[in-house]
C-alpha positions as CSV (number, residue, x, y, z in Angstrom):
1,X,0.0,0.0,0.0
2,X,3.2,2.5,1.0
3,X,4.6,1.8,-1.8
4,X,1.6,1.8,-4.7
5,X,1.3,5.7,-2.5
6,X,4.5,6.4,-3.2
7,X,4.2,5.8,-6.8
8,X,1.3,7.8,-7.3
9,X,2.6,10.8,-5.4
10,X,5.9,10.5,-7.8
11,X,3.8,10.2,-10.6
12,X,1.4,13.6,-9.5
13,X,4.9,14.9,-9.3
14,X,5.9,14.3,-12.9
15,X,2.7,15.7,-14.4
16,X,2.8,18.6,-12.5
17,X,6.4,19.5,-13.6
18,X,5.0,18.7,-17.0
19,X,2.4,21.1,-17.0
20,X,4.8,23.7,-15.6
21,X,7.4,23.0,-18.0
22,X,8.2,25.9,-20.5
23,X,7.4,25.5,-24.5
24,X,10.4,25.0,-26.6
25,X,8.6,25.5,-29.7
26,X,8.9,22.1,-31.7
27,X,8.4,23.8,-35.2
28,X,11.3,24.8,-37.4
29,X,11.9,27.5,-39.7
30,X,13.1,26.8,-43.3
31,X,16.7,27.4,-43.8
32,X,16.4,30.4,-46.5
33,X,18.8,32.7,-46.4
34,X,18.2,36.3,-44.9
35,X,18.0,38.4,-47.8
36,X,18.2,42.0,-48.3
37,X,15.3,43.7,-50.6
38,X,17.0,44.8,-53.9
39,X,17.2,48.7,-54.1
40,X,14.7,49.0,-56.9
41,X,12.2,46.9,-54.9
42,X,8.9,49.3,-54.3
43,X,8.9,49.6,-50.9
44,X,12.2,51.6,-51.3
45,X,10.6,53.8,-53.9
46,X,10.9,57.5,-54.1
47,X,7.5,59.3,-54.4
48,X,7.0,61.0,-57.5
49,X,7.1,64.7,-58.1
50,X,9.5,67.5,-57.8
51,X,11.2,67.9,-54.2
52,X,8.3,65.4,-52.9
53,X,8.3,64.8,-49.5
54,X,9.4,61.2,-48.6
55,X,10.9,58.9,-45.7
56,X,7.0,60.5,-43.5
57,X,6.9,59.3,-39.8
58,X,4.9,60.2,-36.7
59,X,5.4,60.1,-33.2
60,X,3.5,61.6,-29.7
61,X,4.7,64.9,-29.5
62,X,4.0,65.0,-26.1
63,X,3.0,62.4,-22.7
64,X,-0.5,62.0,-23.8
65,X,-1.2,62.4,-27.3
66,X,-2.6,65.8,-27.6
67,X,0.6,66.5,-29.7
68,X,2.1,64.7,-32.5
69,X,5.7,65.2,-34.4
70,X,5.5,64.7,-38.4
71,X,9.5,64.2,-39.5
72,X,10.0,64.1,-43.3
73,X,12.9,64.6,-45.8
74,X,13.3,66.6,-49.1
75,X,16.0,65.6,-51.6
76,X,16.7,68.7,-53.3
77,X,15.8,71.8,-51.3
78,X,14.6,72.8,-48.1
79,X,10.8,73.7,-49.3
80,X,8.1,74.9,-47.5
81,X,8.2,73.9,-43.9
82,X,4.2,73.9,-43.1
83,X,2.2,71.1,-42.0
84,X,-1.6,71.8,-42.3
85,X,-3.8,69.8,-40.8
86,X,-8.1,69.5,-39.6
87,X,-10.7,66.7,-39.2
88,X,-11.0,67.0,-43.0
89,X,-8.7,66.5,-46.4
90,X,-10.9,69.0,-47.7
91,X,-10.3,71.7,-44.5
92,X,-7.0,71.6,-43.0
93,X,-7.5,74.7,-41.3
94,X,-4.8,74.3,-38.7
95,X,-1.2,74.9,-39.9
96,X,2.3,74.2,-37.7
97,X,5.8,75.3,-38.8
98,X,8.9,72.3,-38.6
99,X,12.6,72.9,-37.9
100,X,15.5,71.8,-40.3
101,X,18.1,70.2,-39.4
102,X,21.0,68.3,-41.5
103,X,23.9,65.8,-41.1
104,X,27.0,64.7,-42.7
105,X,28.2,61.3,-42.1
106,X,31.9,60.2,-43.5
107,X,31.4,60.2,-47.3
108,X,27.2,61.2,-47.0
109,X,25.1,64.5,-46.4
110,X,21.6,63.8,-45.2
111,X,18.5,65.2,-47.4
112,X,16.6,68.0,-45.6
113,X,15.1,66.5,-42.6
114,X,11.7,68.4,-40.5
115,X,10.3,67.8,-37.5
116,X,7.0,69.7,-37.0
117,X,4.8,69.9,-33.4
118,X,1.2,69.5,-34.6
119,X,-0.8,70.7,-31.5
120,X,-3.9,71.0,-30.0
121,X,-5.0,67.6,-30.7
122,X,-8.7,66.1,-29.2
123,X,-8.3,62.5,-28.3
124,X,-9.1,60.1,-30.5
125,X,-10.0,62.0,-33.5
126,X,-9.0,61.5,-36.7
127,X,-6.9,63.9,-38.3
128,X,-5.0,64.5,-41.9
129,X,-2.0,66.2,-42.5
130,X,-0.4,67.8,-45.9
131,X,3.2,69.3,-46.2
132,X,5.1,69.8,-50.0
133,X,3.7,73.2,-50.5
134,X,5.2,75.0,-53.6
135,X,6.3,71.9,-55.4
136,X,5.0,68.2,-54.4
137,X,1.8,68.1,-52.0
138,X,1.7,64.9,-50.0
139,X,-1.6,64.3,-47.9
140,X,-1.4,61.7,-44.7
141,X,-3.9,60.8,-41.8
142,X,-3.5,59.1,-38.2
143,X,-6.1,59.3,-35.1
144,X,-4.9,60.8,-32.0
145,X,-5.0,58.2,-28.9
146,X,-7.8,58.4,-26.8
147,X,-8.1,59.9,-23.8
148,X,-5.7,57.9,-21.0
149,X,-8.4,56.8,-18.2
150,X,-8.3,53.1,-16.2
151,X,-10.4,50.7,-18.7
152,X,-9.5,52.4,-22.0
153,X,-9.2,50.1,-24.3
154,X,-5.8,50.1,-27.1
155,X,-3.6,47.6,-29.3
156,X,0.0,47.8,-29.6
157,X,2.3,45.9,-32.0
158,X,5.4,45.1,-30.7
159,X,8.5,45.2,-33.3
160,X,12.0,45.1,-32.5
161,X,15.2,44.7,-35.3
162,X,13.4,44.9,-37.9
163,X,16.2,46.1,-40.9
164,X,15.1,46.0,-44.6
165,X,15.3,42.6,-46.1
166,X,12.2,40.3,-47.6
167,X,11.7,38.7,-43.7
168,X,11.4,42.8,-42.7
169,X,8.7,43.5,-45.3
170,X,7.0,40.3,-44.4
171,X,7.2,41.5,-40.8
172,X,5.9,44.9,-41.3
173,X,2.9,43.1,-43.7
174,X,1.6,41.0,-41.1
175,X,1.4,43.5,-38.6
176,X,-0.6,46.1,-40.8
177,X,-2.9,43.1,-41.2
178,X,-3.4,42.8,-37.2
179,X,-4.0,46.5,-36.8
180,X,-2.3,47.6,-34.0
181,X,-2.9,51.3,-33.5
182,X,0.4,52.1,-32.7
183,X,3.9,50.4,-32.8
184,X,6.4,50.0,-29.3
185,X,9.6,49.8,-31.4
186,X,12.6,48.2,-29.2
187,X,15.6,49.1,-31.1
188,X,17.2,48.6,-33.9
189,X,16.1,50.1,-37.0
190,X,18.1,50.6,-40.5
191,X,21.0,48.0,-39.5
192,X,22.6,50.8,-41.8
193,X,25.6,50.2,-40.0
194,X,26.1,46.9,-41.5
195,X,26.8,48.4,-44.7
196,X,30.4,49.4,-45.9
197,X,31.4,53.0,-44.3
198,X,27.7,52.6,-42.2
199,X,26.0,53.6,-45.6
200,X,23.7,56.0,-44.2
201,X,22.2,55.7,-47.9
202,X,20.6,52.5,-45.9
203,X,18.9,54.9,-43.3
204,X,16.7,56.8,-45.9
205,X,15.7,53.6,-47.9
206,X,14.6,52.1,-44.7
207,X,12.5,55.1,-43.5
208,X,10.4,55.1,-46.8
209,X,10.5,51.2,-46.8
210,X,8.1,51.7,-43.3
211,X,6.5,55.0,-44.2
212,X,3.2,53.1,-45.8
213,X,2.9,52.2,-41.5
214,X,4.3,55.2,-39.7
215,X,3.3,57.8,-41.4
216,X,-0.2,57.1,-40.6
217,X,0.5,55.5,-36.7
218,X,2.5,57.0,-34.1
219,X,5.8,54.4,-33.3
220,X,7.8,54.9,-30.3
221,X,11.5,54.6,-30.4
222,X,13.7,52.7,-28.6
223,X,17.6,53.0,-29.4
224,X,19.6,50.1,-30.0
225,X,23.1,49.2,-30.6
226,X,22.4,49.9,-34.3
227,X,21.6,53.2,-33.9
228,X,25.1,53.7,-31.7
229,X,26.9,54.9,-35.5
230,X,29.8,54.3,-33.7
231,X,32.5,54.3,-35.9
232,X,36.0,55.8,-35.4
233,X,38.1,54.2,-38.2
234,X,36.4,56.6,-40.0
235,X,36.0,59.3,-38.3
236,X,32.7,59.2,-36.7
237,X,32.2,59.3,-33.1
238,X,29.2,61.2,-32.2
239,X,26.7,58.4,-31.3
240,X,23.4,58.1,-32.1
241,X,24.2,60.9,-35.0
242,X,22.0,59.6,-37.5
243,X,19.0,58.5,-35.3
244,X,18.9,61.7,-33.4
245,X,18.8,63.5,-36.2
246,X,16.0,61.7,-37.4
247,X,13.6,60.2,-34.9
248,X,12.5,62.9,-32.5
249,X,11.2,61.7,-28.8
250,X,9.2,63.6,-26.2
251,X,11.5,63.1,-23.6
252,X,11.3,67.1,-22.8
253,X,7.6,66.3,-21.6
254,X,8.6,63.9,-19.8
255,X,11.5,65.7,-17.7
256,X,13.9,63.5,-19.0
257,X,17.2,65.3,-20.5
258,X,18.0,63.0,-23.1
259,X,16.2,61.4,-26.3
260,X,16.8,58.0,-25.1
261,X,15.0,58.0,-22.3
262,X,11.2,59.2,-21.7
263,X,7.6,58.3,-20.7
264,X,4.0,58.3,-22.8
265,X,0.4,57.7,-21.4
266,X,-1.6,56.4,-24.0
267,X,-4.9,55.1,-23.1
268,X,-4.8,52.3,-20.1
269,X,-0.8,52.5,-20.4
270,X,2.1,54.1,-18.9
271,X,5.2,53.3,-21.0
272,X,8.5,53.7,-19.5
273,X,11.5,53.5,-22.2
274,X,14.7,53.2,-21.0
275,X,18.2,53.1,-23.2
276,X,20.3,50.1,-22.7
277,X,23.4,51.9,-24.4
278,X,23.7,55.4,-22.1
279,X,25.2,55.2,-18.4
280,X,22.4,54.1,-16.1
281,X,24.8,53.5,-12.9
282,X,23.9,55.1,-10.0
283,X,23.6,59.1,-10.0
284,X,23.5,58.8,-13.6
285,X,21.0,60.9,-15.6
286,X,19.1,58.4,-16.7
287,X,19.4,56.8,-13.0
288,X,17.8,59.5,-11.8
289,X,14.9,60.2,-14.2
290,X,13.7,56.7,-13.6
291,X,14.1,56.8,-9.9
292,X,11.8,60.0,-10.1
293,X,9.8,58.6,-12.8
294,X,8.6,55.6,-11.3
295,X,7.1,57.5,-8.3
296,X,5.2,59.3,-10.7
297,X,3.4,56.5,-12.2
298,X,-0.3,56.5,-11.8
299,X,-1.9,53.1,-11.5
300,X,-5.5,54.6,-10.9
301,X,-5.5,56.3,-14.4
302,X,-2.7,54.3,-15.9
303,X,-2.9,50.4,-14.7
304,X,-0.6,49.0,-17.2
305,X,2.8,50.1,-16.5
306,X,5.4,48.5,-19.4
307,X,8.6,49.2,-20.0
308,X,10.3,49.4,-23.3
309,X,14.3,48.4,-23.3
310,X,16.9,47.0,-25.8
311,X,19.0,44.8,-24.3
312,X,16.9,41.7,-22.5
313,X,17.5,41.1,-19.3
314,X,16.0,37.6,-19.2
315,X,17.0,35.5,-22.5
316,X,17.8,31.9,-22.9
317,X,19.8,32.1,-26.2
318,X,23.4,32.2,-26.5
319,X,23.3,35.2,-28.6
320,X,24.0,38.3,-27.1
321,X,23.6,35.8,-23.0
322,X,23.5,38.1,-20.2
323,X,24.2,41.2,-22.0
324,X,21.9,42.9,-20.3
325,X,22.7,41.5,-16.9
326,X,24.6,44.6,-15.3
327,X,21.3,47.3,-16.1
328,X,19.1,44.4,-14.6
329,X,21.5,44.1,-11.5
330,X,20.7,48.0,-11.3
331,X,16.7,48.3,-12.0
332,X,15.3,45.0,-11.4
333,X,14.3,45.6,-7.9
334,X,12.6,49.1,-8.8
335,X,10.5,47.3,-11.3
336,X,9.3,44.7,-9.0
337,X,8.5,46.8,-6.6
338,X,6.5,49.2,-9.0
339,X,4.8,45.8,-10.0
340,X,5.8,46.6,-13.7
341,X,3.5,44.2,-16.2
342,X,5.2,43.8,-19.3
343,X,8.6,44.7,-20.3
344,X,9.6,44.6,-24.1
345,X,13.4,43.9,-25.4
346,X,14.8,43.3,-28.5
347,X,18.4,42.5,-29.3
348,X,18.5,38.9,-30.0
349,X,17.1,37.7,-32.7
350,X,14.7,35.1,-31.9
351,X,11.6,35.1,-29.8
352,X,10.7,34.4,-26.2
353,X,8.5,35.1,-23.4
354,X,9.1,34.3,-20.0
355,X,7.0,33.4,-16.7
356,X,6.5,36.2,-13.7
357,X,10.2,35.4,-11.8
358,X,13.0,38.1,-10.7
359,X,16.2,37.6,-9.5
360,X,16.8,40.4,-6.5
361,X,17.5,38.7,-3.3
362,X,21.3,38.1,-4.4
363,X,23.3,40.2,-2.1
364,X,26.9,38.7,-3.1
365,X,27.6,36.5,0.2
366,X,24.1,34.8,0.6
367,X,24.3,32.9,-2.6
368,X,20.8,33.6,-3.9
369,X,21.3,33.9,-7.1
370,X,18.8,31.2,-9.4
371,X,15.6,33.2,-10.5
372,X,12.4,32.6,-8.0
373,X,9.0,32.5,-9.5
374,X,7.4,36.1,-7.9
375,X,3.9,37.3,-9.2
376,X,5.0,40.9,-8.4
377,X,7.5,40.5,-11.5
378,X,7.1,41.8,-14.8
379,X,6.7,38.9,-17.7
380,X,9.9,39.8,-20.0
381,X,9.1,39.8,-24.0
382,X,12.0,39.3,-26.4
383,X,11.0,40.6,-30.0
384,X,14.2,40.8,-31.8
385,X,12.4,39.1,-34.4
386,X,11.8,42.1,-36.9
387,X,13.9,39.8,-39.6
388,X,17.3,41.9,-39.8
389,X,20.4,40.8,-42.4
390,X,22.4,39.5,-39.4
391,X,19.4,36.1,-39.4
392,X,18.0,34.3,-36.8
393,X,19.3,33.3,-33.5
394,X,19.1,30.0,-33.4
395,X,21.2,29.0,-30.5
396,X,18.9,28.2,-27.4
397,X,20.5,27.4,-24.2
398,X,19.9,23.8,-22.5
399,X,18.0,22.8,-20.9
400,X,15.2,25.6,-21.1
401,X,15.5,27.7,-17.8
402,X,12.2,27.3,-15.4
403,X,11.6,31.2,-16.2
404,X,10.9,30.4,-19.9
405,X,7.6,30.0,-21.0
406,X,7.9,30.0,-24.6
407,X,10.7,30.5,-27.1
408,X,11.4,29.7,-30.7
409,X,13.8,31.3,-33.5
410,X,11.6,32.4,-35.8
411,X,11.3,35.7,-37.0
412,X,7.6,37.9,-36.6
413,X,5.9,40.6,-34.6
414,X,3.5,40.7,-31.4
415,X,0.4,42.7,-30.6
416,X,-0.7,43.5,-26.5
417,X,-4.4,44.4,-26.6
418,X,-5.3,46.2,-23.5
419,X,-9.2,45.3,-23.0
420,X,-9.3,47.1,-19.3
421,X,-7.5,47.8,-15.8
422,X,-7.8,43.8,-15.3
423,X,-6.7,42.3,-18.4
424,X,-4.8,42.4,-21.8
425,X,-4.8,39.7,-24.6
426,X,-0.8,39.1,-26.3
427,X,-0.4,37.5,-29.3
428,X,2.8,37.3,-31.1
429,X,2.7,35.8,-35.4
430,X,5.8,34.7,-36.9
431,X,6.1,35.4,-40.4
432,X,5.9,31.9,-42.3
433,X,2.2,31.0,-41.3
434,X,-1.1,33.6,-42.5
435,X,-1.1,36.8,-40.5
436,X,-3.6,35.8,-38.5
437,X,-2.2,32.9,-37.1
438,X,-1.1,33.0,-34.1
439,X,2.0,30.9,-32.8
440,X,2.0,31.7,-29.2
441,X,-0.9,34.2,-26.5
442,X,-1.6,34.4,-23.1
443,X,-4.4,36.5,-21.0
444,X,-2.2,38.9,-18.9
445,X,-3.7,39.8,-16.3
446,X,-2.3,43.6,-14.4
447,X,-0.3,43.3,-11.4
448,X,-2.1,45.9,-9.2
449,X,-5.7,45.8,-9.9
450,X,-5.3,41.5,-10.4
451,X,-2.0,39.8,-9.4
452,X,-2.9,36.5,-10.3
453,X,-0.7,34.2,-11.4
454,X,-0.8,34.6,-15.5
455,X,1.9,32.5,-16.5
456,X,0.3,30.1,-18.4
């Protein structure tokens, strides 16, 4: 009788590992080649007309939305800086002027390049936008967010290293066919840098490449290692010089005193981006923003608090293991104490999402240093998946750590639909089934209006 007991106890044992034992996905992608896009490919395509403005993107101009930058280049000439814009193509009545700025990089000089403030926004409208006057009109549209209030509902895609080959455009395709309403971008953009002398050439055929998406869709910006530009052998060693010049942040609204770090409030969300390649070590700048920043953090009118970084802190796969170890060693504790829900890396290029676990009782001599399973923890989301020219990474560690919940190398996109306070749906798609299909999900639920355990 002891003994038949024991058995059955060892054997409840085994299933309930089982069922708590993370998904190594089983399904493999074809070997093909990452391929960049040829230069005459269509998505590269220079609009037609005289001096017509190209390479159109949007992001919040400000915390909430009420704001919105336009950035666009012109080829040949300055041209009229105005942006008009109104509920109506047919009545643009408002108008906003944009600075100009330029670069040189080594051997390249940088179109003209405007960022304009449009203002005055209402929440949730619909608005369209024109600039090109005097020689090439082009005409754009994107809806404000709503209003940010407890149960608003929102979708978000999540993209990270995306670059500009056929995986990229297949990338960018199946998201426009989820609809997200705007895009949490985690770094990585052009890969320009990959090119010979950082062919900054790459940098404009990437921005029109995405144009048909963020011209019409605020994306918000994370830097990544590719956007460093770092590059003394010739010269070059102002980082971040193309980026900057390009993709404007609202990190004045949000206090912070640099670009790469900032804060939005877009419906149900508070969105905390943070730059894994600026100094973040204590008394830091960016140390201190998000020390101060954290305590500003509304859960009443913002319950999902998400974080946006580039280096992971929690990844299984060899490439790029424990890179970001030192900035989780400095803010993992913060976050787990804020009860962050969600936070978004890139980097590696693969996918995985992990269970609710931190690793913060390690104090060097009491040797706790193996993550614990702690529903106060964030669940960490690797995207790195975009579908760059450096491939997939396709080098999992083994055997898959207890934190992992779900990983494959594939490359795709994800979308996190906030329904209310309570709960959000995740999806993420990789690229090689229909857009609709989705490969891995999970019902999040938010860590201060319902800490349950959502792991599974």
């Amino acid at each position: 009788m002891a003994a038949r007991r024991l058995l059955g106890l060892l054997a409840l044992a085994v299933l309930l590992a089982a069922a708590d034992a993370g998904v190594a996905s089983a399904y493999r992608r074809k070997l093909e080649a990452t391929a960049d896009m040829p230069l005459d490919a269509d998505v590269f395509r220079v609009p037609p007309g005289y001096n017509a403005p190209q390479q159109v993107h949007i992001t919040l101009g400000d915390q909430t939305g009420t704001a919105m930058t336009v950035s666009w280049v012109t080829p040949d000439k300055p041209g009229n800086s105005t942006v008009t814009y109104g509920r109506s193509p047919e009545k643009m009545v408002l108008s906003a002027r944009a600075t100009l700025t330029r670069y040189d990089y080594y051997n390249y000089t940088s179109g003209f390049i405007h960022h304009c403030n449009l203002t005055g926004l209402k929440h949730g409208v619909k608005y369209y936008y024109a600039m090109g006057f005097g020689h090439t009109v082009r005409t754009f549209s994107f809806t404000a967010p709503p209003k940010p209030g407890p149960d608003v509902p929102f979708k978000f895609g999540l993209i990270g290293d995306l670059g500009q080959t056929f995986d990229s455009n297949s990338t960018v395709s199946h998201y426009e066919a989820n609809a997200g309403d705007a895009v949490l971008f985690v770094g990585d953009l052009s890969y320009a840098d990959n090119y010979p002398l950082h062919d900054n050439n790459r940098w404009d055929t990437w921005a029109r490449f995405v144009e048909r998406s963020v011209a019409y869709q605020p994306w918000l910006w994370t830097a990544g290692n590719h956007e460093l530009d770092y590059a003394p052998e010739i010269g070059e060693t102002t980082l971040f010089k193309p980026f900057t010049h390009r993709y404007p942040t609202p990190y004045r609204a949000a206090g912070s005193t640099e670009p790469f770090w900032y804060s939005v409030k877009i419906a149900s969300a508070h969105i905390i981006v943070l730059a894994s390649y600026s100094a973040y070590g204590k008394y830091t700048p960016q140390w201190l923003w998000l020390s101060q920043e954290l305590g500003r953090v509304d859960r009443k009118m913002t319950p999902w608090l998400i974080v946006l970084l580039h280096s992971p802190w929690y990844n299984s796969n060899n490439y790029h293991y424990m890179e970001g170890e030192t900035m989780r060693v400095q803010f993992e504790q913060w976050l787990v104490s804020a009860k962050v829900d969600v936070v978004l890396a890139g980097h590696v290029h693969s996918y995985e999402r992990s269970r609710r676990f931190s690793n913060i009782e390690y104090d060097i001599v009491n040797g706790k240093s193996t993550p614990a399973h702690n529903l106060d923890a964030p669940v960490y989301i690797n995207i790195g998946d975009g579908g760059n020219i450096e491939g997939i990474a396709d080098n999992f560690t083994k055997p898959m750590p207890a934190y992992s919940a779900f990983r494959e190398a594939s490359f795709g996109h994800a979308t996190l639909e906030i329904k209310n306070r309570t709960h959000a749906y995740y999806e993420w798609h990789r690229n090689h089934d229909g857009a609709k299909v989705t490969a891995d999900s999970v019902w999040l639920t938010n860590r201060y209006w319902m800490p349950t355990d959502d792991s599974n």
